[in-house]
Structures are given as C-alpha cells and as structure tokens.
N, C-alpha and C positions, 0 to 999 in steps of 0.2 A: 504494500500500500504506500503509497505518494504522500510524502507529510514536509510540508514546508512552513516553518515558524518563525515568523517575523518580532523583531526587536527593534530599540531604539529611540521609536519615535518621543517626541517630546515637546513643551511649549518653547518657543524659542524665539529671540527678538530679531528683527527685520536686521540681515549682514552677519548672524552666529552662523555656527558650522552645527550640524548632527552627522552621526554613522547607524546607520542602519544595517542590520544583519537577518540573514534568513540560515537559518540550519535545515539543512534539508536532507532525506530518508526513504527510502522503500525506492531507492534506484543510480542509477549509476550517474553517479554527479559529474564528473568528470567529463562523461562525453555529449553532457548535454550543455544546450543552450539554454540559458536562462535570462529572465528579463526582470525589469521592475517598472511596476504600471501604479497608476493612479487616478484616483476618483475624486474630484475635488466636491462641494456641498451642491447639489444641481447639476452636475455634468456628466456626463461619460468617461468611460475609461481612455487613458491616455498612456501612452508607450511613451516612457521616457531612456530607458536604456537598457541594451540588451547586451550579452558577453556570450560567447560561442565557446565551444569546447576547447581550442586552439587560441584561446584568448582574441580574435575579432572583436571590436566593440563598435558601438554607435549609440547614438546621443542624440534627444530632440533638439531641435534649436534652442527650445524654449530654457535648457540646462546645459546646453552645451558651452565648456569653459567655466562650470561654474557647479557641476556633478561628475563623479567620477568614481564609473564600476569596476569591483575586482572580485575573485572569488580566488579560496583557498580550497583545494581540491581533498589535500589532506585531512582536513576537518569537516570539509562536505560543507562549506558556506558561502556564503552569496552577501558582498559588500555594496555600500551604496552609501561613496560621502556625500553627504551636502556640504556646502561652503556658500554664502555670499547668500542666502537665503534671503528670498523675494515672499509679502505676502501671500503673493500667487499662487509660492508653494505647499500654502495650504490645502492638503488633502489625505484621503487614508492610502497608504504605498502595500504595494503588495510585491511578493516575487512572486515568479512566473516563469514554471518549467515549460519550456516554446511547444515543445514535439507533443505534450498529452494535454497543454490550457490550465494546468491545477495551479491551484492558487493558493495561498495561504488564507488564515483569518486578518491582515492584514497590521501596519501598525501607523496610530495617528502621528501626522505633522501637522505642528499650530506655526505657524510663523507673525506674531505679533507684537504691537509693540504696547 
C-alpha cells in the first residue's frame, strides 16, 4: 500500500523560509517520480514541482527561483524548501507519487503577516 506523509507546514510571515517533507512507503521510491501540488482556499490543484527518479526537476513559474525540490532516496523522502514566501503561497501542499496520482493527507502553508 502507497502511504505518503507530509510534514512541515507552518504559519509563516511574508519573505521566511519553510521545508516540507513527505516520507513515503509501500513502493519503490527511488525510481519514481514524485511531485508537490497545491490547493490554495477556492482553487484547484496546482503542480508546482516535480523531481524524477534520475533527479530531473521542474518548477512552476509561479516558485521558480524561489522553491527548491530534492529527495533523499535512502530515507525514502520527498523535500520541498520554501524561501522568499509570497502570500500567494498560501495553500495545503501535498506530495505526489506521478505514475499511481496518490497523494498524501496533505500539510498547511499560512504565509502571513
């Protein structure tokens, strides 16, 4: 079974940094791709960055220069710093293993001031 657990989030003022972590289980971390998506209060889900098994990455514009994903293979997790945080980036972040859509229960970002 697919079990991805997100951490991290927090309330935070407009320019702090957060890291975010997903621990994830019931499959072979390494060779997948995994993403981190978000739902801000009203809105649809948003791709903001993905990382491939081979370490590929990409980045919405919307966090590009300004978020930055890594994962640790050996521990089986899924990183996701923030820096320079924008209200905007108010939303619940979730990981997201690409190849099956499973998602975690998600963890909140407040970015206020």
């Amino acid at each position: 079974e697919v079990q991805l657990v997100e951490s991290g989030g927090d309330l935070v003022q407009p320019g702090g940094s957060l890291t975010l972590s997903c621990a994830a289980s019931g499959f072979t971390f390494s060779n997948s791709a995994m993403s981190w998506v978000r739902q801000a209060p009203g809105k649809g889900l948003e791709l903001v960055s993905t990382i491939t098994g081979g370490g590929y990455t990409y980045y919405a514009g919307s966090v590009k220069g300004r978020f930055t994903i890594s994962r640790d293979n050996g521990k089986n997790t899924l990183y996701l710093q923030l820096n320079s945080l924008k209200t905007e980036d108010t939303a619940m972040y979730y990981c997201r293993r690409d190849v099956g859509g499973e998602r975690g229960q998600g963890t909140q970002v407040t970015v206020s001031s």
